[in-house]
VEXSE-956691 format. One record per residue: residue in one letter; z, y, x of N, C-alpha, C in turn. Coordinates in steps of 0.2 Angstrom, whole numbers, plus 5000, padded with zeros to 4 digits. Layout:
VEXSE-956691
a/Z/Y/X/Z/Y/X/Z/Y/X
...
***
This chain:
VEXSE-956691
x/5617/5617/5576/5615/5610/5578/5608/5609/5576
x/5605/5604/5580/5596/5604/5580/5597/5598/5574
x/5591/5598/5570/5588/5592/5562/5593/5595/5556
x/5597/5603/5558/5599/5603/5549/5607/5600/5550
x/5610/5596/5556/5614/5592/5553/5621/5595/5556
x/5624/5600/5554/5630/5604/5557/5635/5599/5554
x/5640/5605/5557/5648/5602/5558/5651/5599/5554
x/5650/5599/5550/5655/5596/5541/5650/5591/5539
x/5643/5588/5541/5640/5586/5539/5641/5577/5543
x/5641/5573/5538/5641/5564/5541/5633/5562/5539
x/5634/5554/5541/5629/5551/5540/5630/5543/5542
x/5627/5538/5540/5628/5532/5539/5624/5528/5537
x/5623/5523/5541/5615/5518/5539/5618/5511/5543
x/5615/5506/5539/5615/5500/5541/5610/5498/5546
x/5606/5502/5550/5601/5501/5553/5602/5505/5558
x/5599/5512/5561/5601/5514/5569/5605/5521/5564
x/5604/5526/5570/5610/5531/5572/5604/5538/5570
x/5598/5536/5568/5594/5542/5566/5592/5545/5572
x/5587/5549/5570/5583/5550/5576/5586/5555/5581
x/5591/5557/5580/5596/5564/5583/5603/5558/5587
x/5605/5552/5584/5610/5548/5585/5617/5549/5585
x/5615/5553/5579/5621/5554/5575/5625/5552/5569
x/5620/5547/5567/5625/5545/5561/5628/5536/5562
x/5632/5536/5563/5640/5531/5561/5635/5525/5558
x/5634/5519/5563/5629/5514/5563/5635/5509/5561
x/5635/5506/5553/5637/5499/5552/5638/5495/5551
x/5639/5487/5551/5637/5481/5549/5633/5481/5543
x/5628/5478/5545/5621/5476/5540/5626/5474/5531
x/5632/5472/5535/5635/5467/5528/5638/5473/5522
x/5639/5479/5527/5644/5483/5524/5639/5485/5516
x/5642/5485/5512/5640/5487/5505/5639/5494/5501
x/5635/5496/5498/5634/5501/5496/5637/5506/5497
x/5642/5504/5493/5648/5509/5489/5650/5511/5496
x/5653/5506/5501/5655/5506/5507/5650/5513/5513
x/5644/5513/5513/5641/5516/5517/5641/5523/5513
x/5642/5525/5508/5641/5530/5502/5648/5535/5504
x/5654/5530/5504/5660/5532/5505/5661/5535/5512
x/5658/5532/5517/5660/5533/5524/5655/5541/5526
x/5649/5540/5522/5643/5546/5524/5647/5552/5520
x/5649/5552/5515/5653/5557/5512/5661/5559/5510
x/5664/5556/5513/5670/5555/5514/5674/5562/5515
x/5678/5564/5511/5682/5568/5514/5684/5570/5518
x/5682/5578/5522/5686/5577/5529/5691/5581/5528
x/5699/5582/5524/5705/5584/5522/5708/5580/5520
x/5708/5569/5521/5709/5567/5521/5713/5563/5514
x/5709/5567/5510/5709/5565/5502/5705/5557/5501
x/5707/5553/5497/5705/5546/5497/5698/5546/5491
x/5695/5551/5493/5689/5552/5488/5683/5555/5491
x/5676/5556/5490/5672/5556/5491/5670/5566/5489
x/5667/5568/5493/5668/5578/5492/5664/5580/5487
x/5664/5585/5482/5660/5585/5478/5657/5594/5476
x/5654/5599/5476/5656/5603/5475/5654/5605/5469
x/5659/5611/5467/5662/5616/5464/5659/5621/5462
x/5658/5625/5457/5656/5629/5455/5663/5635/5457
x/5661/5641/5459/5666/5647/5459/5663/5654/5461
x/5665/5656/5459/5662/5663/5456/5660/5668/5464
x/5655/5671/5464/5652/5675/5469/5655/5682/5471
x/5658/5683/5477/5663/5690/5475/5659/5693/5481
x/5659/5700/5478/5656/5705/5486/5660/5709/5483
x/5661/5713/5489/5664/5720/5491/5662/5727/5490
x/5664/5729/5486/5658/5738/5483/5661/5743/5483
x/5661/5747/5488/5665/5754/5487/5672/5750/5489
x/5672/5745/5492/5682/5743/5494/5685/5738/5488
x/5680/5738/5482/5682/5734/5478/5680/5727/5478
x/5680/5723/5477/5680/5714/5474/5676/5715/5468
x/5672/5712/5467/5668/5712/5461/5665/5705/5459
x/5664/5703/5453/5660/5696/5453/5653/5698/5452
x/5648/5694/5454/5642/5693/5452/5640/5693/5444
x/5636/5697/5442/5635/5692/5435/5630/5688/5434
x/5626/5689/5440/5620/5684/5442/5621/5678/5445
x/5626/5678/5451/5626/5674/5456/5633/5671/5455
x/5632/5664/5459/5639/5660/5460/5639/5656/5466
x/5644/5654/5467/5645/5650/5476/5647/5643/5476
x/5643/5638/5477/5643/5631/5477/5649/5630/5484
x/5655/5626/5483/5659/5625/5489/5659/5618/5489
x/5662/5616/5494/5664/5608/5496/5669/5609/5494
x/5671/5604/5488/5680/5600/5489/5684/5601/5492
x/5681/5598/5500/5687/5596/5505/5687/5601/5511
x/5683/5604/5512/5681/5610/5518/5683/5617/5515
x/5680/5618/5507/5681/5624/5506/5676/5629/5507
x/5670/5625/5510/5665/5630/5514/5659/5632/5509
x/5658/5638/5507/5653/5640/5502/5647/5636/5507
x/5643/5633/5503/5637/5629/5507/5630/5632/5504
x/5631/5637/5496/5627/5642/5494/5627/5645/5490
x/5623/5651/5491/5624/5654/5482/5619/5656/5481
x/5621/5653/5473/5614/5652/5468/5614/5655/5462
x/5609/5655/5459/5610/5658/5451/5615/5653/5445
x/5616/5658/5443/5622/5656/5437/5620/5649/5434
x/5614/5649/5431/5609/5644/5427/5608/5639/5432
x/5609/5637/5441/5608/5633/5443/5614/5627/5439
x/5612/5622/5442/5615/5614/5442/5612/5610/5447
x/5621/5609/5452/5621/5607/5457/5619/5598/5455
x/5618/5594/5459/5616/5585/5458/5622/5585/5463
x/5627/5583/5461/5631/5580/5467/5630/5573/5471
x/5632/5571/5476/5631/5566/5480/5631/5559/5477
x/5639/5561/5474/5638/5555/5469/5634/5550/5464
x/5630/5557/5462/5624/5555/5458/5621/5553/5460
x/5617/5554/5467/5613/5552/5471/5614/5544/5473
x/5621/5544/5473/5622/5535/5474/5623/5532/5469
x/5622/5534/5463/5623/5530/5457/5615/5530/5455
x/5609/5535/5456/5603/5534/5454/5600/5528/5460
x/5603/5527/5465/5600/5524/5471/5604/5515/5469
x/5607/5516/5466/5612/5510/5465/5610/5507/5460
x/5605/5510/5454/5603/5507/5450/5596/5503/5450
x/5594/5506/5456/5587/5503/5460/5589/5494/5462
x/5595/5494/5464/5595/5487/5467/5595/5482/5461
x/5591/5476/5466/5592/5469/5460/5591/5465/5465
x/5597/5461/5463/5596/5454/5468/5597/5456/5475
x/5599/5460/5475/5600/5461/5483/5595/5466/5486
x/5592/5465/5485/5583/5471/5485/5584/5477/5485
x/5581/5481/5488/5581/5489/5488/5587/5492/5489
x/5591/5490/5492/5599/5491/5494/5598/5498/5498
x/5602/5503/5498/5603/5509/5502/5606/5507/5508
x/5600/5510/5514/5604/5508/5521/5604/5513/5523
x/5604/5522/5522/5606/5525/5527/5608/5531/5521
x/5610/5538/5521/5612/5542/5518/5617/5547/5523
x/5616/5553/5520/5619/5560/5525/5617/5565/5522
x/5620/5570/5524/5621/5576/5522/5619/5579/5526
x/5615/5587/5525/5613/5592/5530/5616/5598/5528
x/5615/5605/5533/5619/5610/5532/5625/5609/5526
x/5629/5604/5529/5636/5608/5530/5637/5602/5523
x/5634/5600/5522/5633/5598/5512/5630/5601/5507
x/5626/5605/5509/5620/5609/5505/5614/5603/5502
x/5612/5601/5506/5608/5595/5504/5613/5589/5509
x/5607/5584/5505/5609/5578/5506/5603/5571/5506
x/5602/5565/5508/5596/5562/5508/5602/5555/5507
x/5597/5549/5502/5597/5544/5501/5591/5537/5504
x/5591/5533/5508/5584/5529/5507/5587/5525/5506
x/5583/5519/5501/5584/5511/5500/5577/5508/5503
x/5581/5504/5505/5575/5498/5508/5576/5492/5506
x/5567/5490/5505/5568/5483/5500/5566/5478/5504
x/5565/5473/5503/5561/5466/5508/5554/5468/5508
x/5552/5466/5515/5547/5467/5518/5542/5463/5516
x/5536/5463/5516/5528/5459/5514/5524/5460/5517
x/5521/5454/5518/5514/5457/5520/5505/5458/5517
x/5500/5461/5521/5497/5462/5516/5491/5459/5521
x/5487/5456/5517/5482/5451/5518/5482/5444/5520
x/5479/5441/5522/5480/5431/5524/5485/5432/5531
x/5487/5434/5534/5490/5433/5539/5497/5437/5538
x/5503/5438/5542/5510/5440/5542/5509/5445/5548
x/5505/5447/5549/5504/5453/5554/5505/5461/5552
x/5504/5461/5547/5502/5468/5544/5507/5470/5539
x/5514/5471/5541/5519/5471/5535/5519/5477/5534
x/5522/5478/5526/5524/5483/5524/5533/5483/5522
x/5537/5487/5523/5543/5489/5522/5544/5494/5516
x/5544/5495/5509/5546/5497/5503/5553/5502/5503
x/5553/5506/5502/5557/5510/5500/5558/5516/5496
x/5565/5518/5494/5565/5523/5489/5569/5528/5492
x/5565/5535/5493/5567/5542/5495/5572/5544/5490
x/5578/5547/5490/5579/5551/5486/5584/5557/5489
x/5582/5564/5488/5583/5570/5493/5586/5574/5489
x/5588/5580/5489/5591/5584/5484/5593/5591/5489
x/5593/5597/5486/5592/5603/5492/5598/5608/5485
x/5604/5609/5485/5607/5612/5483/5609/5620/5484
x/5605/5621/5489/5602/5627/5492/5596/5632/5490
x/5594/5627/5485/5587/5630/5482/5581/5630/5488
x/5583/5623/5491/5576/5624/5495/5572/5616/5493
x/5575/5613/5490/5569/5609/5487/5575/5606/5481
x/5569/5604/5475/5571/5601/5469/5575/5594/5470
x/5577/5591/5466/5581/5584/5466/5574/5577/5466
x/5571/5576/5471/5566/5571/5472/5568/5566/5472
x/5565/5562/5471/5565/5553/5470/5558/5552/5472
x/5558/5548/5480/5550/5547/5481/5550/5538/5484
x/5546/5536/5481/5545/5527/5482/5540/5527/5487
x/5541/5525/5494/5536/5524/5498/5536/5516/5501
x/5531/5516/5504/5532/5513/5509/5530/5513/5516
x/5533/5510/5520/5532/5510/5529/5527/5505/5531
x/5522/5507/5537/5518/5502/5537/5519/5500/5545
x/5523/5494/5548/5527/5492/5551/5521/5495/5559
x/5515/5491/5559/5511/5493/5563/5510/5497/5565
x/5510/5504/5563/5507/5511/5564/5514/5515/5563
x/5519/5514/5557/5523/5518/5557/5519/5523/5549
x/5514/5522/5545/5511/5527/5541/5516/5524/5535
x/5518/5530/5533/5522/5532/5527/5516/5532/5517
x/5515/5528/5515/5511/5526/5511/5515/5528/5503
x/5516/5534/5502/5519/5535/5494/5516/5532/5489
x/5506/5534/5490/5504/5532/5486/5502/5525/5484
x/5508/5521/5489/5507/5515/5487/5511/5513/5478
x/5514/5517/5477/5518/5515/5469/5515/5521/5465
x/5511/5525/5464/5510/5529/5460/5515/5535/5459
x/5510/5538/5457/5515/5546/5454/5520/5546/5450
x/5518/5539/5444/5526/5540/5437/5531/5540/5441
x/5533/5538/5448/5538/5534/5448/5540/5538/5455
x/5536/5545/5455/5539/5550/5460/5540/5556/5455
x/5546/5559/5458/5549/5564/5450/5550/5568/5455
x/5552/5575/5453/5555/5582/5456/5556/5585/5452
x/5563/5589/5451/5567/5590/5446/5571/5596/5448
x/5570/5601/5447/5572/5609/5446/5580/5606/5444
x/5584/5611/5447/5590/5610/5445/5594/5617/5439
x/5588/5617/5434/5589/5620/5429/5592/5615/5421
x/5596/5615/5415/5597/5612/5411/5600/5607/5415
x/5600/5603/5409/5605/5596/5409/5603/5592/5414
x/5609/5590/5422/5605/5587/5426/5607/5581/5424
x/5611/5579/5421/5615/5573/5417/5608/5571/5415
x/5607/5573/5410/5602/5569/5407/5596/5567/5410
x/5594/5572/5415/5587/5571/5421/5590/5565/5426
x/5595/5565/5427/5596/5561/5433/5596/5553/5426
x/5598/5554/5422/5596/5547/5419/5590/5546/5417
x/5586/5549/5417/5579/5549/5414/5577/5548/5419
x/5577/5547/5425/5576/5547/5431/5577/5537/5433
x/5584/5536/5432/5584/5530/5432/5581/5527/5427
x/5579/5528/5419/5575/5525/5416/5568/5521/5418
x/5566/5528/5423/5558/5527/5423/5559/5521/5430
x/5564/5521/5433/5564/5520/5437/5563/5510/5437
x/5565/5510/5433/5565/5501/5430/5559/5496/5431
x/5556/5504/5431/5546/5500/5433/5544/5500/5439
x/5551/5500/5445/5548/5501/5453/5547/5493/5454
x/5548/5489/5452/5546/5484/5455/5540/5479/5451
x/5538/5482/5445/5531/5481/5443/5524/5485/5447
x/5529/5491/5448/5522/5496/5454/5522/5491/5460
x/5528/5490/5462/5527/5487/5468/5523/5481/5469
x/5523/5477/5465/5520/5471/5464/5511/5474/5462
x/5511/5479/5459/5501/5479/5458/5502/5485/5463
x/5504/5487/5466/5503/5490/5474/5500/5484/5478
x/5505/5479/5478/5503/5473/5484/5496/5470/5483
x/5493/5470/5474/5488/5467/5472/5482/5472/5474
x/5482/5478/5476/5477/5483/5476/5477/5483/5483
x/5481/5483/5486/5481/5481/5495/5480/5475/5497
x/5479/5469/5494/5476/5465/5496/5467/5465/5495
x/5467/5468/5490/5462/5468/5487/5458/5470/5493
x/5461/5479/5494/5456/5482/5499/5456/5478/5505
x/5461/5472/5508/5460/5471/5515/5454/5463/5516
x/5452/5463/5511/5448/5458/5508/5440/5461/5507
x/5440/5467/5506/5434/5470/5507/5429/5472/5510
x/5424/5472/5515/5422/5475/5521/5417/5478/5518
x/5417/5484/5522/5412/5490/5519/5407/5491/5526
x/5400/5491/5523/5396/5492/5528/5397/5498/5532
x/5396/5498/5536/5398/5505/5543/5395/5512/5540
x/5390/5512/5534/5386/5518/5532/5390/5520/5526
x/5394/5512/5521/5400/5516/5518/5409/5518/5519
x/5407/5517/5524/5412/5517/5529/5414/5525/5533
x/5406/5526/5536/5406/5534/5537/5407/5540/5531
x/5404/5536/5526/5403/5541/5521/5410/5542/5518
x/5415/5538/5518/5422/5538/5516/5427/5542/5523
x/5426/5540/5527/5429/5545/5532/5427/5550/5532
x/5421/5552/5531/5419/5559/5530/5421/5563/5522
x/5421/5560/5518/5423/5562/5511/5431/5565/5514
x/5435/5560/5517/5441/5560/5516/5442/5568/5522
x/5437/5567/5528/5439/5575/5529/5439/5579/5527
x/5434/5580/5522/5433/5586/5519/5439/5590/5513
x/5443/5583/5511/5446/5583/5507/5452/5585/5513
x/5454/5585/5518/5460/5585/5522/5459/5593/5525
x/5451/5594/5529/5452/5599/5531/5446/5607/5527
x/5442/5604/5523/5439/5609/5520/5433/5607/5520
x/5425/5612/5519/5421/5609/5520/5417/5609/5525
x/5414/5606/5529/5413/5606/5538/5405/5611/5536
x/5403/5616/5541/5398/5621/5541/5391/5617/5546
x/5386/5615/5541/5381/5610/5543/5378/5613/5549
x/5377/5620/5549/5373/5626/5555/5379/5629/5555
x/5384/5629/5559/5387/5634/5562/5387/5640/5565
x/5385/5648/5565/5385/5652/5568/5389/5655/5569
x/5394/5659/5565/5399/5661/5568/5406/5656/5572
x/5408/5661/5576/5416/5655/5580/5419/5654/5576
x/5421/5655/5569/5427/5652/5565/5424/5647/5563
x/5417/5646/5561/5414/5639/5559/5413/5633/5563
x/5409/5636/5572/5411/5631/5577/5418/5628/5577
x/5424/5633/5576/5433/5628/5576/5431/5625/5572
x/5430/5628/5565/5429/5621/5560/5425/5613/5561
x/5421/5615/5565/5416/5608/5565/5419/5608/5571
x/5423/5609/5579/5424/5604/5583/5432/5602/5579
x/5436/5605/5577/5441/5602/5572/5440/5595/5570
x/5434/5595/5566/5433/5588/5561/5431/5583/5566
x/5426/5586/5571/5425/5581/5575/5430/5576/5580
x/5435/5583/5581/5442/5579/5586/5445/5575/5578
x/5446/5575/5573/5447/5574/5568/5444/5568/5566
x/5438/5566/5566/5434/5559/5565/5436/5556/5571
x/5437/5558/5577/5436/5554/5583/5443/5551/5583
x/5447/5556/5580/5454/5552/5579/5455/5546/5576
x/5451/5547/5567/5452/5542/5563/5447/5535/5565
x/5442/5536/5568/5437/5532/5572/5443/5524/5575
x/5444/5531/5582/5448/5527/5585/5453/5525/5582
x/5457/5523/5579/5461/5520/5576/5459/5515/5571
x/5454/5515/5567/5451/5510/5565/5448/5505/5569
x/5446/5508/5575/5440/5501/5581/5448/5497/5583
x/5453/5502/5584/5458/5498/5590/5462/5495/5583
x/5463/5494/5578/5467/5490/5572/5463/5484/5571
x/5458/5486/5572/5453/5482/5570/5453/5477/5574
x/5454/5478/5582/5454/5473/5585/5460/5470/5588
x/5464/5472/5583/5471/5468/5583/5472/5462/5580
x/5473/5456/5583/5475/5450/5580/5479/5450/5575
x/5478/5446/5568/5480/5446/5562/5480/5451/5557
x/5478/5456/5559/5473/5460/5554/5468/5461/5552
x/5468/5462/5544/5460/5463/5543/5452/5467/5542
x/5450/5463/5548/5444/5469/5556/5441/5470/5550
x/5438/5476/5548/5434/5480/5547/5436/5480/5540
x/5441/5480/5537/5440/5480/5530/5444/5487/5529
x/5441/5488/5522/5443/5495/5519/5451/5497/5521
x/5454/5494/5519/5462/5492/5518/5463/5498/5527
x/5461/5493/5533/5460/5498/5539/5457/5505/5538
x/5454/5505/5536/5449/5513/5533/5455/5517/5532
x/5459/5514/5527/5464/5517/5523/5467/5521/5527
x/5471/5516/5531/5476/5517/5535/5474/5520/5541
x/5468/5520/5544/5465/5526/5548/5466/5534/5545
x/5462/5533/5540/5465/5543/5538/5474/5545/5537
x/5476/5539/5534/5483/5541/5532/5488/5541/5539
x/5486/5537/5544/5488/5538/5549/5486/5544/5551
x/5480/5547/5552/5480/5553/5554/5483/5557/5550
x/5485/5557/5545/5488/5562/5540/5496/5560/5546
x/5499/5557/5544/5503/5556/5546/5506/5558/5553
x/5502/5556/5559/5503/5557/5564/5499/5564/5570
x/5492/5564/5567/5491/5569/5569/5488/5576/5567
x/5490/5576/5559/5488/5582/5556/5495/5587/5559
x/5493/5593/5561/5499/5597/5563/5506/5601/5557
x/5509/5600/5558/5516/5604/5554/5519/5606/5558
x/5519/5613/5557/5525/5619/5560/5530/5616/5559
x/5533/5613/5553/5541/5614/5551/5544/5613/5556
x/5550/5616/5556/5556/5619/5562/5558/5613/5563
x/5560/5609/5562/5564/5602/5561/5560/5596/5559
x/5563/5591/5562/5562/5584/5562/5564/5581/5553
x/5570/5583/5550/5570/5584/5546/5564/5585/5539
x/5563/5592/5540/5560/5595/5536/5553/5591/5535
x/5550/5589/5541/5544/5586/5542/5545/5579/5540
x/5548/5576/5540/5552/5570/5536/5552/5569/5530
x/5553/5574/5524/5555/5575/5519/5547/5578/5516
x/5545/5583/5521/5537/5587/5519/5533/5580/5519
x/5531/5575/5525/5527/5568/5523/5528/5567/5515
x/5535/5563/5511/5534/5563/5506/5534/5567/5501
x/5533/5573/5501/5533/5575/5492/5529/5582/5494
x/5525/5583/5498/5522/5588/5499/5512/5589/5498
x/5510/5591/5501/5502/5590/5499/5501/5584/5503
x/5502/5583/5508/5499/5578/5511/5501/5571/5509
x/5506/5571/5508/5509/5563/5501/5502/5565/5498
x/5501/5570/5492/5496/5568/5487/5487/5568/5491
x/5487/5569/5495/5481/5568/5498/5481/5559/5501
x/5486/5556/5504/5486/5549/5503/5486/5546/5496
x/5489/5546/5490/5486/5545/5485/5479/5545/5485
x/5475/5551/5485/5470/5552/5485/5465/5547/5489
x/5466/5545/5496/5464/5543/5503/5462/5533/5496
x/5470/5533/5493/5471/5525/5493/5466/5525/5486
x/5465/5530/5481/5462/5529/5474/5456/5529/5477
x/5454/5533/5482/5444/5532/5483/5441/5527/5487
x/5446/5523/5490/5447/5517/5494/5445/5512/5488
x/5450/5515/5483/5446/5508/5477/5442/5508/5474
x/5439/5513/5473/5434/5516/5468/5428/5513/5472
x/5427/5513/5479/5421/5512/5483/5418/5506/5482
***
């Protein structure tokens, strides 16, 4: 099945049906625990939630059954079905953990988990929390949506991540480096996950101090207006940094692509800056804009192969181009 999300695999959000329309849409009121339960829920009809298992990897040699000395087979609980096999020394993060690192994110109601599911089979699995929404500048146009990623790849295809972003309602750009690096982690599923997954909610105690001098760095830049001359000079800085560095005399064709590249490239971030700019309740020409023109390009038109809606999902946050908006938001300050 197409986004990773096969036969054994649930999902469940208090908001839509995901972008495939497959995940079990229900009432805004339902509670945690309750959305945590229903996305992971036994399907053999056990009153508990699936977990898996460690058990030993066997192949066939000459007609015989042998064990691995290297390798072991992660199964589901309640299906039975090997979901992967991995080195001995791994340590799987079970789901459950995932809703108890996600659970500790809430206060007062805030950052509450509204959606959660599982892919290939139960191999991985995805957590978001969403917190109350804000806005950034003198007027209520320009909201941002806060949230906490939390991903996990039990397949050995990505570490146990914890990524704090936020959504920016107008565009749609996904902004990590709105809370900083301390409070984005990636965690090898080697030693004690016990320990890492608490050390994890530890550090996590300071999300809503970042979030608050996030909103004071964002208002800041949407309060600033940068002359047009340091305005190009930051647009172009941030290409360079996004696509490499543009060839002043071009003579060879692989340096003409490079230079018409940055150009459809500038003409993209341009455009997106004149039309936000002349959008009612936002604020025209200020940095904060600037921002959010490259990151939107990161966002929206830098190209990604990945096979899946998925994967491309998951690669926004915790991959190069996440640390390249950090990057986008620290030079924005510094100017």
């Amino acid at each position: 099945m197409a986004h990773l999300i096969f036969e054994n695999d649930r999902g469940a959000s208090i908001t839509d049906a995901g972008w495939h329309g497959l995940f079990t849409v229900l009432p805004p009121s339902t509670p945690a625990v309750g959305l945590f339960s229903h996305a992971f829920r036994s399907l053999n009809g056990e009153p508990s939630t699936w977990r898996l298992i460690d058990q030993p990897a066997i192949s066939l040699v000459n007609g015989t059954s042998k064990e691995s000395p290297t390798h072991k087979n992660l199964v589901r609980s309640d299906t039975g079905d090997v979901v992967a096999t991995v080195g001995k020394k791994f340590s799987a993060v079970q789901p459950a953990q995932g809703y108890d690192i996600c659970s500790s994110l809430s206060r007062d109601g805030n950052l509450v988990i509204d959606t959660c599911f599982s892919m290939c089979n139960g191999a991985r699995w995805v957590f978001t929390c969403q917190g109350s929404s804000f806005s950034i500048g003198d007027g209520d146009t320009d909201v941002q949506v806060p949230y906490f990623v939390l991903a996990n790849g039990n397949d050995g295809t990505m570490s146990l991540c914890g990524i704090p972003t936020t959504t920016r309602v107008v565009c749609n750009n996904t902004l990590r480096m709105a809370l900083g690096d301390r409070l984005a982690f990636s965690f090898r599923h080697t030693g004690d996950m016990t320990a890492k997954v608490s050390e994890m909610k530890a550090a996590l105690l300071h999300y809503y101090d970042s979030l608050a001098d996030f909103r004071t760095k964002a208002d800041t830049l949407s309060h600033r207006v940068w002359s047009r001359e340091d305005r190009e000079s930051f647009f172009l800085g941030m290409l360079e940094k996004l696509l490499g560095p543009v060839p002043q005399n071009p003579t060879e064709p692989e340096e003409h692509r490079k230079v018409s590249r940055a150009q459809d490239a500038l003409g993209k971030i341009v455009t997106r800056f004149d039309r936000e700019s002349a959008m009612p309740g936002l604020s025209r020409g200020s940095a904060w804009l600037a921002v959010n023109a490259v990151t939107g390009y990161i966002d929206h038109d830098m190209k990604d192969r990945s096979a899946d809606d998925t994967t491309r999902f998951v690669r926004r946050l915790i991959d190069d181009t996440s640390a390249l908006k950090v990057s986008v938001f620290n030079t924005a300050l510094a100017v």
